[in-house]
C-alpha positions in Angstrom: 0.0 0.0 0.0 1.5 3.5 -0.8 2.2 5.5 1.8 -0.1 8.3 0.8 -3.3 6.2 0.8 -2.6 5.1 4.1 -2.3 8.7 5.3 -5.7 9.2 3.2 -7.4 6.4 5.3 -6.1 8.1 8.8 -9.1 10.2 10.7 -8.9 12.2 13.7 -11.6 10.0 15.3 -9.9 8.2 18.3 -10.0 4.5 17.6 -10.5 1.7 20.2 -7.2 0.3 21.4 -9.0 -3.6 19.9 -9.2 -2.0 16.5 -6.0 -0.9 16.4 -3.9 -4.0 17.4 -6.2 -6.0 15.0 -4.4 -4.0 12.2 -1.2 -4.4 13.2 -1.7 -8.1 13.8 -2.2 -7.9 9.9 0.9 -7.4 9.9 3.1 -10.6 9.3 6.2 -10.0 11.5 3.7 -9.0 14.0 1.7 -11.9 13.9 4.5 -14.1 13.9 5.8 -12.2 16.9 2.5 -12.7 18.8 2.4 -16.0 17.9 5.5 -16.7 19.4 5.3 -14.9 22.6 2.2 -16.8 23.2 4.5 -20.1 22.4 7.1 -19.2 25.2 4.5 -18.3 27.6 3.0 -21.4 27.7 6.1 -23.6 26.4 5.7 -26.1 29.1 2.7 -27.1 27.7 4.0 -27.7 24.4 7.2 -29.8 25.4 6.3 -31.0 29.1 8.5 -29.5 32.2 11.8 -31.1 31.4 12.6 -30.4 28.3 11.0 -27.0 29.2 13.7 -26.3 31.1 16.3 -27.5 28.3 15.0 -25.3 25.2 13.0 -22.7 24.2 11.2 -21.6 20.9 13.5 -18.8 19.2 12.0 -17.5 16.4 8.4 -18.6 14.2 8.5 -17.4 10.4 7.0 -18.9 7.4 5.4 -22.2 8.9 9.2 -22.7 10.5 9.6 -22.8 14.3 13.1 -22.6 15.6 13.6 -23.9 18.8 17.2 -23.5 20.5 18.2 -25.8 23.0 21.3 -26.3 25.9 22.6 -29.4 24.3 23.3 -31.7 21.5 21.9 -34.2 23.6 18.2 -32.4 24.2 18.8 -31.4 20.2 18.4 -35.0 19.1 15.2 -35.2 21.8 13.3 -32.5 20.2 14.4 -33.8 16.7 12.7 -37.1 17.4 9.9 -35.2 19.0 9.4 -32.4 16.3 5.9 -33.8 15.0 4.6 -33.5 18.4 5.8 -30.4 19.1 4.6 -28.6 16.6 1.1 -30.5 17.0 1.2 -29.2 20.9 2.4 -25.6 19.4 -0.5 -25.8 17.1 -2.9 -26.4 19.3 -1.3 -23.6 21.8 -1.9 -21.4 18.7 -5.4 -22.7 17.9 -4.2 -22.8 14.2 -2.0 -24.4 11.9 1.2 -21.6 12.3 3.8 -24.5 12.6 5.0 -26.7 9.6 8.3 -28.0 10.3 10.7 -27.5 14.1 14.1 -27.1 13.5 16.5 -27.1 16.3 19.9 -25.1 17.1 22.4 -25.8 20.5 23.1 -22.5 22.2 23.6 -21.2 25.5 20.9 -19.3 27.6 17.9 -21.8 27.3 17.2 -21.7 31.2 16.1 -18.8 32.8 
């Protein structure tokens, strides 16, 4: 959209606060953000309390969730597990956001 007609569309009428986050969920960065944050908040759900406290989800984009965990060992665990997991994160979500969970080892999984 060009610029200009967006400024066309703007009003001086206050808009509810609903209405506004609704547009900028449009957005997809934004919705893959949401999404995400909603997948951290309830992570042990998704993966169950152990291997909650041995990864978290990184970043969602394009049907890909990216899931970093503190070993190569917990790697291979949510490698076997990645149908599941994005079944669980799917249902989380209440939609079909995640295709495929890849995995990376990196420090700073445990808060």
């Amino acid at each position: 959209m060009d610029p200009r007609e967006r400024r066309a569309k703007r009003s001086s009428e206050p808009q509810g606060i609903g209405s506004v986050l609704e547009e900028l969920g449009r957005g997809r960065r934004l919705a893959a953000g949401l999404a995400l944050g909603r997948l951290a908040r309830r992570w042990r759900e998704v993966v169950g309390e152990r291997l909650a406290d041995e990864s978290a989800p990184l970043r969602l984009d394009g049907g890909l969730l990216l899931v970093r965990v503190s070993s190569a060992a917990w790697a291979t665990q949510v490698r076997f597990l990645a149908d599941a997991v994005a079944k669980e994160a799917n249902s989380v979500l209440g939609s079909q956001v995640v295709r495929t969970v890849k995995v990376v080892v990196g420090e700073g999984v445990a808060d």
